[in-house]
C-alpha positions as CSV (number, residue, x, y, z in Angstrom):
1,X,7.6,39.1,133.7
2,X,11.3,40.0,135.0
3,X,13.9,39.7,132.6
4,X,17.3,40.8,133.6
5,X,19.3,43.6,132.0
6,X,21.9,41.1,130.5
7,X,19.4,39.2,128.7
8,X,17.5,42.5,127.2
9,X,21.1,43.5,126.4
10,X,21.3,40.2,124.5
11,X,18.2,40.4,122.5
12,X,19.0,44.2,121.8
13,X,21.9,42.8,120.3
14,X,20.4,40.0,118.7
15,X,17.4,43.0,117.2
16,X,19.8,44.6,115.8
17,X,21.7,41.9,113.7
18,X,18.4,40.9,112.4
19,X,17.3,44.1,111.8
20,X,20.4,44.8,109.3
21,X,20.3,41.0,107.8
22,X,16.6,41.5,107.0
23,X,16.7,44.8,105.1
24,X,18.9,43.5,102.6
25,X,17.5,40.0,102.1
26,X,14.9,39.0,104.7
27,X,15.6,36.1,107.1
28,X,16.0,38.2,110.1
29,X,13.9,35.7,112.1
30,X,16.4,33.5,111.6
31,X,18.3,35.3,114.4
32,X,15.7,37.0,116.4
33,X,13.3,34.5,116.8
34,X,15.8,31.6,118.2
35,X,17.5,34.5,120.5
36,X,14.0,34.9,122.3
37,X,13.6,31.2,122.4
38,X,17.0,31.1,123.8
39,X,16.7,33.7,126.5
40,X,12.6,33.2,127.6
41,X,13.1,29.0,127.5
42,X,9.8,29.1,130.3
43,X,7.5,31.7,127.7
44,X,5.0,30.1,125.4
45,X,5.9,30.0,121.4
46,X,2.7,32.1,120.8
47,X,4.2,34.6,123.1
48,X,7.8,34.6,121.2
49,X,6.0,34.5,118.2
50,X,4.2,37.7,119.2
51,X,6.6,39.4,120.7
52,X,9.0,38.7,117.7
53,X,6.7,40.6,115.3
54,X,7.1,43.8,117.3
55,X,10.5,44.3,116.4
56,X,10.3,43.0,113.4
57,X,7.1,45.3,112.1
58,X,9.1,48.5,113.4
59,X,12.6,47.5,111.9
60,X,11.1,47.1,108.7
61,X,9.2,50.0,108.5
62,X,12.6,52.0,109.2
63,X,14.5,49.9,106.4
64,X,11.3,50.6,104.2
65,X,11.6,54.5,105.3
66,X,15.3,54.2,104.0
67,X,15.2,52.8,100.7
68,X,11.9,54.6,99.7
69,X,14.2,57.8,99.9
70,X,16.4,56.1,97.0
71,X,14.0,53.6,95.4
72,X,10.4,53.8,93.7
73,X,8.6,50.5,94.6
74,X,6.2,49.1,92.8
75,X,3.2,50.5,95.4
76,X,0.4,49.2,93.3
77,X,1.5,45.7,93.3
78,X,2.4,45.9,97.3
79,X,-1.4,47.5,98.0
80,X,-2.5,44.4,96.1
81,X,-0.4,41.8,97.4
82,X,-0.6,43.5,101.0
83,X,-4.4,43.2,101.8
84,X,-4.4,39.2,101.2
85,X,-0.8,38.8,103.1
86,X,-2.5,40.9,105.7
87,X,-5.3,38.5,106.1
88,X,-3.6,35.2,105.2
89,X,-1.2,36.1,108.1
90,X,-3.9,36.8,111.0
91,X,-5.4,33.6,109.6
92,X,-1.5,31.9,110.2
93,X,-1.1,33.7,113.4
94,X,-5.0,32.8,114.7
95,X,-4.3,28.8,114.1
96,X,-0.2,29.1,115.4
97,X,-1.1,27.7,118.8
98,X,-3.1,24.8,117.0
99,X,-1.2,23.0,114.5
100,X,2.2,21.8,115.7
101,X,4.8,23.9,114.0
102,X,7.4,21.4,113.8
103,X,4.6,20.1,110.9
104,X,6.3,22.3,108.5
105,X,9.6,22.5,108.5
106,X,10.5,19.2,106.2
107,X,8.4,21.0,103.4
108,X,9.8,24.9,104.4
109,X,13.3,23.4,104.1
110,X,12.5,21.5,100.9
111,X,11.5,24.8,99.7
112,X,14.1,27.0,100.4
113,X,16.6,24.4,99.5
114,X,14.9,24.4,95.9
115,X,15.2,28.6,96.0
116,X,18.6,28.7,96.7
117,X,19.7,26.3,93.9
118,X,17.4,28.2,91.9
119,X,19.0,31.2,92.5
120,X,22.8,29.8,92.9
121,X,22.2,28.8,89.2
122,X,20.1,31.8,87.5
123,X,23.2,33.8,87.7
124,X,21.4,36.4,85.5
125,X,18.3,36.2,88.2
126,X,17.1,39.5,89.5
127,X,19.8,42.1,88.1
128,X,17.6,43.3,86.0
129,X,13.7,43.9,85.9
130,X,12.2,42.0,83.4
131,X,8.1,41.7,83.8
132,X,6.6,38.7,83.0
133,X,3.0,39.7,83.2
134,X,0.9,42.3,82.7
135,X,-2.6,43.7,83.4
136,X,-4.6,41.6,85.3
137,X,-2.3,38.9,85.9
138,X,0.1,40.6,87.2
139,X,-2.2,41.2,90.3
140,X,-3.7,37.8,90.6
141,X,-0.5,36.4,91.1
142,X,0.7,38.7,93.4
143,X,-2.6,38.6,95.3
144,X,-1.8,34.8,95.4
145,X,1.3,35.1,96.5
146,X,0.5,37.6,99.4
147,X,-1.9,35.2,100.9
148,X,0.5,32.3,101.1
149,X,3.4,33.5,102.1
150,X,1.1,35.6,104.7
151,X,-0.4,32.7,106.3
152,X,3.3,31.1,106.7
153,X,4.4,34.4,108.2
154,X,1.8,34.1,110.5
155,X,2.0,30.6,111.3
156,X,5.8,30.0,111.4
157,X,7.7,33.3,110.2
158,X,11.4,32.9,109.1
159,X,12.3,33.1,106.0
160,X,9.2,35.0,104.8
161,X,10.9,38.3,103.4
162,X,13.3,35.5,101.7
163,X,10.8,33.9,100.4
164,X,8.7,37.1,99.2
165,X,11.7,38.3,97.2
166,X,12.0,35.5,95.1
167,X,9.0,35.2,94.1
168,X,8.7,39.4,93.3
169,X,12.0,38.1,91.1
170,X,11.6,34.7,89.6
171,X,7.8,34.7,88.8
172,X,7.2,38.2,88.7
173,X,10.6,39.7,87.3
174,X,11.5,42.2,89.4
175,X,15.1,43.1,89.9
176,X,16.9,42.3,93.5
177,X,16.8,45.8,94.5
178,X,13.6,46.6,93.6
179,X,11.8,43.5,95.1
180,X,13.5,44.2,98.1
181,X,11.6,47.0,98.9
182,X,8.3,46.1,97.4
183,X,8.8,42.8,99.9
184,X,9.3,44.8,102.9
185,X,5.7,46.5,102.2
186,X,4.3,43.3,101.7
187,X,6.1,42.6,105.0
188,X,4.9,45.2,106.8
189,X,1.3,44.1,106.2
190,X,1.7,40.4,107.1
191,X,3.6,41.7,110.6
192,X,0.8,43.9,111.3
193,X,-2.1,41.0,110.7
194,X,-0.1,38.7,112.9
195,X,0.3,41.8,115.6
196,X,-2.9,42.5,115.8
197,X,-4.6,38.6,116.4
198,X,-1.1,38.1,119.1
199,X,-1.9,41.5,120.5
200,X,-5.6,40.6,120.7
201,X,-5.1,37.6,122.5
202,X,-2.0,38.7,125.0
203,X,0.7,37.3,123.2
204,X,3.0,39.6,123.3
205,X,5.2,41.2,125.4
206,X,4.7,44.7,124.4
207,X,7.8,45.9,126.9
208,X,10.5,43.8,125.7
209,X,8.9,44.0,122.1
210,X,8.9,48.1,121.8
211,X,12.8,47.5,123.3
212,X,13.9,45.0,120.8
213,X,12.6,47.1,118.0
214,X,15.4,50.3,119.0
215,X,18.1,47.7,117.9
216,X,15.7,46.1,114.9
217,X,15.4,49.9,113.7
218,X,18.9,50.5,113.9
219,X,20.1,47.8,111.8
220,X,17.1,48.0,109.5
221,X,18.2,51.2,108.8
222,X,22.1,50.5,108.2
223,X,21.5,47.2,106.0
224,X,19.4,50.0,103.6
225,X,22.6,52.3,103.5
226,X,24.4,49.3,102.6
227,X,22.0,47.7,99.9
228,X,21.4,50.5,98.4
229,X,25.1,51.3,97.6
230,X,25.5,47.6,96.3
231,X,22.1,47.3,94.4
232,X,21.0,44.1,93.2
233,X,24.4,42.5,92.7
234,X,25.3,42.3,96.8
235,X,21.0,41.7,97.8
236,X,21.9,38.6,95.7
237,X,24.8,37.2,97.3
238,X,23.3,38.3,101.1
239,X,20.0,36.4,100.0
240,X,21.7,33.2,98.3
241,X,23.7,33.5,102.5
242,X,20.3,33.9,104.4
243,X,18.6,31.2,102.5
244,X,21.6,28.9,103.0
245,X,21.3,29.6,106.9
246,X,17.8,29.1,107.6
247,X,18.5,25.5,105.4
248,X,21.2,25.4,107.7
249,X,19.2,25.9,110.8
250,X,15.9,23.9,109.5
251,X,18.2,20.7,109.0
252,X,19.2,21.4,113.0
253,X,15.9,21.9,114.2
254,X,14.5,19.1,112.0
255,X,16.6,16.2,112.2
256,X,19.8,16.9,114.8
257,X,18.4,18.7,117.7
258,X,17.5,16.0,120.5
């Protein structure tokens, strides 16, 4: 496939932006994934959604790199939420040429506009850690969550590192800082499942992928810098913005757009 230097210039661009946005709250597909839609109108969505999860694997393993130098994780938790996101989002990614995507977006956009009220209210939400279970719980939960929102990674994709977060904050108690980077290793695992079934199958454009990821990297590793220095207080207000822009952007695509 030729694509020409202005539009790889775009969707550096575009990898970048996302890269930043998604390090401190998640919703970098929110940009990413419609930029490759935008500029490859004649590629298959299995192909964008492959290709998208290149970028998006790498740029979040760079964040992740960046905030593991300031911040201790919860890596217990992410081992046992990651193996069932893992395989929940292979599952999604396996079935994302199957079942009409457009399926889900009235109930994705009910439930993200019921997070961000959630949120916009909880003013005390996430700025400090507070757990609400213990032992084994804990861990059932989490595995729970891991396979869900890894099969909707899979299957659809933005909003899933959104989504992650609060649930690490709101069922689970973390603080915004700290469940950012426990989400990013969840992340990590539900990008790799869906690689590996795209990859498998030849969905993905490895070339443009590998090039998208320099700019993901980049500003994956600048949004850390940033939410670091801010902590929970500004991952609160950037994920109460993302949240409100993929509602934003679902309304569009489900009930304006031709």
């Amino acid at each position: 496939m030729e694509i020409s230097f202005e539009v790889v210039l775009f969707l550096i661009l575009a990898a970048t932006f996302a890269g930043l946005v998604d390090s401190l709250a998640g919703g970098g597909g929110l940009i990413q994934l419609p930029a490759l839609l935008v500029s490859l109108p004649d590629t298959s969505p299995s192909v964008i959604l492959g290709t998208n999860k290149v970028p998006s694997f790498l740029g979040t393993l760079g964040a992740t790199a960046s905030y593991l130098r300031k911040i201790k994780p919860d890596f217990k938790l992410a081992a046992v939420m990651g193996l069932p996101a893992f395989i929940g989002s292979a599952m999604g990614a396996s079935v994302a040429t199957k079942i009409p995507r457009d399926a889900f977006r009235p109930i994705i956009l009910f439930l993200l506009i019921s997070v961000a009220i959630y949120t916009y209210l909880r003013k005390e939400l996430g700025q400090v850690a507070s757990a609400k279970f213990a032992g084994r719980n804990r861990f059932i939960i989490g595995a729970a969550v891991g396979a869900v929102i890894g099969f909707y990674d899979g299957i659809f994709g933005p909003g899933t590192g959104s989504f992650l977060m609060l649930a690490l904050v709101a069922v689970l108690g973390f603080a915004f800082l700290e469940a950012s980077v426990t989400a990013k290793l969840v992340n990590l695992a539900t990008n790799l499942g869906a690689i590996l079934v795209f990859g498998f199958n030849s969905q993905i454009i490895w070339a443009l992928g590998l090039t998208m990821a320099v700019g993901n990297i980049l500003g994956g590793f600048i949004g850390a810098k940033v939410g670091i220095r801010g902590g929970s207080v500004l991952i609160r207000r950037a994920f109460l913005a993302v949240t409100t822009a993929l509602i934003i952007r679902l309304i569009y695509d489900t009930f304006l757009r031709g």
